[in-house]
C-alpha positions in Angstrom: 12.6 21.9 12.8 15.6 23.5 11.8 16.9 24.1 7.9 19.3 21.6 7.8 17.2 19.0 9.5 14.3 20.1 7.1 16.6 19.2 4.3 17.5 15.8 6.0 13.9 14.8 6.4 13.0 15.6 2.8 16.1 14.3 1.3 15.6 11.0 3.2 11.6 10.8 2.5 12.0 11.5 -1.1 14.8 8.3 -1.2 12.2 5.9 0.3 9.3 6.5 -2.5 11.7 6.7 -5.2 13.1 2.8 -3.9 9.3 2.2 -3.0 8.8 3.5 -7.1 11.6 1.9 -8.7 11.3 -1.6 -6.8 8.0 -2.5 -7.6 8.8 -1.0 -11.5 12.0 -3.3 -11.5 10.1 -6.8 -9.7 7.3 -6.3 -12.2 9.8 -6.6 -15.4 9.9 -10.2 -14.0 7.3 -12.8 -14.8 5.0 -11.3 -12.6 2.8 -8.2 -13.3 2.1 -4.9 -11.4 -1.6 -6.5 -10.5 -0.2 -9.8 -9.8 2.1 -8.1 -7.2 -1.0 -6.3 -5.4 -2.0 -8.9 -3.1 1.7 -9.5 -1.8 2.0 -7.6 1.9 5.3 -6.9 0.8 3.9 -4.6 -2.0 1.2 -3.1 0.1 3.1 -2.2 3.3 5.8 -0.9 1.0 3.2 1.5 -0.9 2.0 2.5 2.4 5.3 3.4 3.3 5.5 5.5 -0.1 2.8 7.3 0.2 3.3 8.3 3.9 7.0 9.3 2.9 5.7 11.1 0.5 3.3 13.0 2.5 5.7 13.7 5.5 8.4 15.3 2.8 5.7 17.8 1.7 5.2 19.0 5.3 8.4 18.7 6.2 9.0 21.0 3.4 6.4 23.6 4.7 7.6 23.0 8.1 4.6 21.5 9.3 4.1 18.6 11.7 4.5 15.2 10.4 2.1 12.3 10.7 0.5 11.4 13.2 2.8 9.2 15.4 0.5 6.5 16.0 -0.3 6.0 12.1 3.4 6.4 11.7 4.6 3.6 14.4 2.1 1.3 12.3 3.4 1.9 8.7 6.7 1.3 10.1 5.9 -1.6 11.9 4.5 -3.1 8.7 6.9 -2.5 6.7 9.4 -4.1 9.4 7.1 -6.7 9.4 7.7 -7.2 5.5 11.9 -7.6 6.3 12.0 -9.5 9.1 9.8 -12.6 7.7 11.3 -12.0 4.6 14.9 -12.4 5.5 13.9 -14.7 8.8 11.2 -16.9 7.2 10.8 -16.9 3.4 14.3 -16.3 2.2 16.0 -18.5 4.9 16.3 -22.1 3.8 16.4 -23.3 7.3 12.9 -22.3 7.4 10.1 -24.4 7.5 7.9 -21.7 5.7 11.3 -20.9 3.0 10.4 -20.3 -0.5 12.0 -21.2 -3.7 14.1 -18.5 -4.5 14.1 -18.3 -8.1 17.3 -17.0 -10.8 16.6 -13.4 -11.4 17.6 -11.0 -13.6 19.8 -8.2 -11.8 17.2 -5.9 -12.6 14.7 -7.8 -11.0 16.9 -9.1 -8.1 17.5 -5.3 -7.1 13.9 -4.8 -7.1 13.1 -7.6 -4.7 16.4 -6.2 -2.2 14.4 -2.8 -2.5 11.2 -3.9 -1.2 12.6 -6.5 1.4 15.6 -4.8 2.8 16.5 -1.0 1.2 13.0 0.3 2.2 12.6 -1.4 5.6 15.8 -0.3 6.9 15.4 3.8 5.1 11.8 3.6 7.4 13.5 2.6 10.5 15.9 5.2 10.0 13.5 8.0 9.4 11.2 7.0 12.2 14.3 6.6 14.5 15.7 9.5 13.6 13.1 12.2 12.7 9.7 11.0 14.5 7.8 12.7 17.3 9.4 11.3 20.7 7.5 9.9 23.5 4.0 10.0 21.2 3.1 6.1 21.6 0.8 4.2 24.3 1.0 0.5 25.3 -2.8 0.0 23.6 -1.4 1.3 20.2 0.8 -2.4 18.9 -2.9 -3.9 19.6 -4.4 -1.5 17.6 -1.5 -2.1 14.7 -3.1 -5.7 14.4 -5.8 -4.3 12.7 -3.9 -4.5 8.8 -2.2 -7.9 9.2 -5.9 -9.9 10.2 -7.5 -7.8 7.4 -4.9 -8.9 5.5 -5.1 -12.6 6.8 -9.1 -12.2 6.1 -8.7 -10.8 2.4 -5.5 -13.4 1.4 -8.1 -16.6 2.8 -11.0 -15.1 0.9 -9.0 -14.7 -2.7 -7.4 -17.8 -2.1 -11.2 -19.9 -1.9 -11.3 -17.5 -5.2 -8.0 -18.3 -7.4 -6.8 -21.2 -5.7 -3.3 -19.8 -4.7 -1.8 -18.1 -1.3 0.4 -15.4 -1.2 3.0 -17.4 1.2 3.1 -20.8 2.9 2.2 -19.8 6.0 -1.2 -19.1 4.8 -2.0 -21.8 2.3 -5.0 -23.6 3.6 -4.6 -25.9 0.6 -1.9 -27.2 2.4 -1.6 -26.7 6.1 -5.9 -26.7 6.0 -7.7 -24.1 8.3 -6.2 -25.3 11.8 -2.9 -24.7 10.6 -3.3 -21.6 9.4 -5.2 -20.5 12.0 -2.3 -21.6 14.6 0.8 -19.8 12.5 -1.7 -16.6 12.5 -2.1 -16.7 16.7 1.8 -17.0 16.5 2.5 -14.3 14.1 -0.4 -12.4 15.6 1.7 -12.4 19.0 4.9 -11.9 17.5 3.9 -8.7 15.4 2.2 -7.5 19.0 5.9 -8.1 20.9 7.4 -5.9 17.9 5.0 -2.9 18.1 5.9 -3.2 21.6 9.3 -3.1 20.8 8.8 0.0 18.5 6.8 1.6 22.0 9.8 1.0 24.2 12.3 2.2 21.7 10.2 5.3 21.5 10.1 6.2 25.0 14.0 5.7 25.4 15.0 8.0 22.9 12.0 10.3 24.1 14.2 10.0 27.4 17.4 11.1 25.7 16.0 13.9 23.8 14.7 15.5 27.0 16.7 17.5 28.9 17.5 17.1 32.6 15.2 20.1 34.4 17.5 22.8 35.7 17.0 23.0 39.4 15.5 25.6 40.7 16.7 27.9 43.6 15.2 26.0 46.3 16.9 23.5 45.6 20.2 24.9 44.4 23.5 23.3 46.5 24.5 25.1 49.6 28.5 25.1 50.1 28.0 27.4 53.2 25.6 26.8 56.2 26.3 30.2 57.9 25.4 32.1 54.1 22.5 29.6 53.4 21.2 30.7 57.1 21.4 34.2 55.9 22.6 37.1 58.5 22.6 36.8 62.2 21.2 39.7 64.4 22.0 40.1 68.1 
């Protein structure tokens, strides 16, 4: 990695914890608390996203390899994951899984544009940009699954606990077992089809980045047959 591309990849790193920081510090001065936050998979795939971030600037700084590509593609999956049923399900009040948006304060308000759409789009970017090409398999979106149904397994359990779900889609209170069960096979599929996405994206700018192989003197163009065929002898 050269100097100036080390510089990029810290600079870059070191933006997406300090929003990761600074939008859970600024949603928490709202009504709801650090710990109340926790269970959210907004606030967990963005501290994932932190802490990798975080980890990648240091090597990048020692100009060391990054994370491991697979473990990368997943945190940014998740935390793609976290904008796109944000802005496409919960925020959207044509929705049939939209949540009340409530008044917030602007400090609060930037907080919750941090998490949902300023850190998504900053993990894209650094995993478009300054990832390991041409690293990911086909079998690796099925092996990305693994969070979001331990995720669906721990928000079911706390929610036979406290009585609340962390988002519509996965209130049993409401839609019972059944339901929840079908919008999980569905969001199941649909997070599959989007680390497949990520998979395909990956091998077509793996294809870019590689260079066209030089060809080699075999098969080099010949302009003249009579100099190709080399001298004639009588």
């Amino acid at each position: 990695m050269t100097l100036r591309r080390r510089g990029v990849a810290v600079a870059l790193r070191l933006t997406i914890v300090i929003s990761v920081l600074a939008g859970i510090v600024l949603t928490a001065l709202g009504p709801a608390t650090v710990t109340g936050l926790l269970p959210y998979f907004t606030i967990q795939s963005n501290v994932a996203v932190g802490l990798l971030a975080g980890c990648a600037a240091l090597l990048a700084w020692r100009d060391r390899p990054g994370p491991p590509p697979a473990v990368k593609g997943a945190v940014t999956l998740y935390i793609t994951i976290t904008g796109v049923v944000y802005h496409l399900l919960l925020a959207n009040p044509a929705s049939p899984f939209a949540m009340a948006q409530p008044d917030r304060a602007p400090g609060e308000a930037l907080g919750n544009q941090l998490l949902h759409t300023v850190v998504p789009l900053l993990a894209l970017a650094d995993w478009a940009l300054l990832d390991r090409r041409g690293r990911l398999r086909l079998r690796h979106p099925l092996y990305w699954l693994a969070f979001p149904l331990g995720y669906l397994g721990f928000a079911l359990l706390r929610g036979l606990v406290v009585h609340r779900y962390p988002y519509p889609f996965l209130d049993a209170a409401t839609s019972g077992y059944p339901g929840v069960a079908v919008n999980a096979v569905g969001f199941a599929v649909a997070f599959w089809l989007l680390g497949l996405l990520l998979v395909g994206v990956d091998r077509g700018l793996a294809r870019r980045a590689t260079p066209p192989p030089s060809p080699t003197r075999a098969e080099a163009p010949v302009d003249d047959p009579v100099t190709a065929a080399g001298p004639r002898t009588s």
